[in-house]
Phi, psi and omega in degrees: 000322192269349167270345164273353171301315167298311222279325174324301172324290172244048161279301212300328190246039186262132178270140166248156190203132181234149185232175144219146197241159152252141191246146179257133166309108185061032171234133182301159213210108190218154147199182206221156201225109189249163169313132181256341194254167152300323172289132179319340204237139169208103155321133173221168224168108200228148179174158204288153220248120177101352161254159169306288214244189144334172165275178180314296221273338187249117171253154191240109179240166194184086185277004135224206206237000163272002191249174188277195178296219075211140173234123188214159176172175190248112161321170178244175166264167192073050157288140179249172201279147176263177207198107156223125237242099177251151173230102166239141175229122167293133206282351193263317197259343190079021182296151175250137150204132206274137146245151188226095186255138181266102197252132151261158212214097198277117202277144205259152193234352179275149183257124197238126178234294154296145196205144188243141159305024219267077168332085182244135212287331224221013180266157109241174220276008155254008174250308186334277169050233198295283168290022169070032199293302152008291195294305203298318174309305186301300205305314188323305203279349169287346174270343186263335173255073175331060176209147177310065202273179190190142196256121172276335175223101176263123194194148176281137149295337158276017178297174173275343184284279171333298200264000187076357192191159178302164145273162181293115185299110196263183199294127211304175204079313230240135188311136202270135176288151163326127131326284215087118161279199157242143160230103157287101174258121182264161169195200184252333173226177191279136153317151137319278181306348198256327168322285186303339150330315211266305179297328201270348170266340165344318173284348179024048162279022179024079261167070202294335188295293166261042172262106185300332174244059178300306186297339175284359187246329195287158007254033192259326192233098165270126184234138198243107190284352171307311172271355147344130189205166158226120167279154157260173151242135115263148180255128138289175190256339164298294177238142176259127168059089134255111220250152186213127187293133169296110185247125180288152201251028166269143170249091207312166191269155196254152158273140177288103186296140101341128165311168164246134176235115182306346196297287223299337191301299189267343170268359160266349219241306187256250110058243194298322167301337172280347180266347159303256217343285161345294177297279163313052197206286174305342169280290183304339183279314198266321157355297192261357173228340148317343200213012149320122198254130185281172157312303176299326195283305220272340155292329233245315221249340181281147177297169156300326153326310176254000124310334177281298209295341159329288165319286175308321171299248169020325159279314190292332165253356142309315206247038169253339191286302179296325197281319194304310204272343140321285175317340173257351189256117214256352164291331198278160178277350195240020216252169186108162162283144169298122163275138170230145186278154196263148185259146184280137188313113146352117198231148203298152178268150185272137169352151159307139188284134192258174192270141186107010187269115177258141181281335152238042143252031248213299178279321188324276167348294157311320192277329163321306188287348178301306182333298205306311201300140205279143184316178189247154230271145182299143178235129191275142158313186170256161199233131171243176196327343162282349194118339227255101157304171210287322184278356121005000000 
């Protein structure tokens, strides 16, 4: 509710004021739209009246909301007159003001068949303008091209049709760089001087030197002659200004390529990794298999002394090994655990004999209970390095 009570408002104070300008078919075409307010800051907004946006053919620029305005473009040809619609509101009161400009739009009788290219480096395209620059750029070229010229296309470089894409926004800090313009300029025949421009930019060493007539734009118009170009317009009865890059009829002189020759190609490339590779293949094979020490070597450089003792170790853990697994084994005649008899209480010594006392049955006895007491624990002899035991 309360944005529509604004929007009322400032309707309700919109001034409207209508002009109307004429536009020419393939000639650039501007005008300029200044602050009507006191306050610094103004917004503007332009579009074809009962629509959003522009015609095709027409651009609107404002680079911030304290500069003025410009609605500038090149008619196509067969253009109908347009009706377009600017609105600037001021930003401090919210004042409103409608411009309504009427461009007719007048078929051009001059015949433009060549058009020069011109990349200029150090503008941008409301000062282009603003300060009438323009005009002055055409006088340049008029002195070296003698012809009835006309500027056909004026557009930033940074349009999409040039550059294909936005530019890249730069960084906070970092100085904002020139846009830079395009300036097309047309006439019915070819210059002499901008041929040889054209032959002398090939080399595109962007370079005022080597370009002869460089000196005639400085110091107001830095031209980046790398992009330098010359068109044709053909008209066909399908398509009208159908433009085809001017082709000069200098030919730079070519060097004569050299074969090109692979060996050296295939011995750095090929070649020489194979002969690393080999070579370490060969090396780790005598490393890890050249220096195998045999059986035989290894008896020979050893004492005997520590073969005997080996030996004997060796024998002595196989055969706690076979006795362990005989013992563990509950199929065997000898298998199961050792049962030990529980040993019997200590019984008092008996007395000197008394009468009626026989004396061995005294020892029997003794000797029975020796029988009972569990064996004493088994030791294997020593064995020495043939096999062959010691009491042997």
């Amino acid at each position: 509710m309360f944005t529509d009570k604004i929007q009322v408002f400032l309707f309700k104070k919109i001034k409207a004021i209508t002009l109307i300008r004429e536009a020419t078919e393939n000639e650039i075409f501007f005008h300029l739209f200044t602050k009507h307010y006191n306050s610094e800051e103004v917004k503007m907004s332009a579009s074809l009246v009962g629509y959003p946006d522009l015609p095709s053919w027409l651009k609107f620029i404002q680079r911030n909301q304290s500069s003025n305005g410009f609605l500038y473009g090149t008619p196509a040809f067969n253009s109908q007159d347009v009706e377009i619609q600017v609105i600037s509101i001021d930003q401090s009161t919210y004042e409103a003001r409608k411009e309504n400009i009427m461009i007719t739009i007048k078929p051009n009788k001059d015949t433009v068949v060549h058009i020069a290219e011109f990349w200029v480096s150090n503008f941008y395209i409301e000062d282009l303008f603003q300060d009438d620059m323009y005009t002055r750029f055409l006088q340049q070229v008029s002195l070296i091209w003698k012809d009835k010229l006309s500027i056909v296309k004026i557009v930033s470089q940074t349009d999409p049709e040039f550059l294909g894409r936005l530019p890249i926004p730069p960084k906070p800090g970092d100085p904002t760089p020139v846009d830079g313009v395009v300036i097309q300029i047309g006439g019915s025949n070819i210059s002499t001087e901008l041929q040889q421009a054209l032959n002398q930019s090939t080399s595109c060493l962007n370079d005022g030197a080597a370009i002869a007539i460089n000196s005639l734009f400085l110091p107001h118009f830095h031209i980046n002659w790398c992009r330098f170009k010359l068109k044709i317009r053909q008209t066909t009865k399908n398509q009208i200004g159908l433009l085809t890059d001017f082709q000069p009829s200098f030919t730079p002189r070519k060097e004569p390529s050299a074969t090109r020759q692979f060996k050296d190609e295939f011995l750095v490339a090929i070649l020489l990794p194979m002969v690393i590779a080999t070579t370490f293949l060969i090396l780790l094979s005598y490393v890890m298999f050249g220096h195998r020490q045999e059986r035989n070597n290894r008896n020979r450089y050893t004492p005997n002394i520590q073969l005997e003792q080996y030996s004997i170790i060796r024998q002595s853990t196989t055969s706690l090994r076979q006795m362990s697994i005989k013992r563990n084994d509950p199929l065997s005649p000898n298998g199961g655990s050792i049962k030990r008899c529980p040993s019997t209480p200590t019984t008092p010594t008996a007395s000197p004999l008394t009468h009626g006392s026989t004396p061995n049955r005294s020892r029997s006895s003794g000797a029975s209970q020796a029988d009972k007491r569990p064996p004493p624990a088994y030791q294997l002899p020593p064995i020495f390095a043939d096999g062959r035991p010691i009491d042997e």
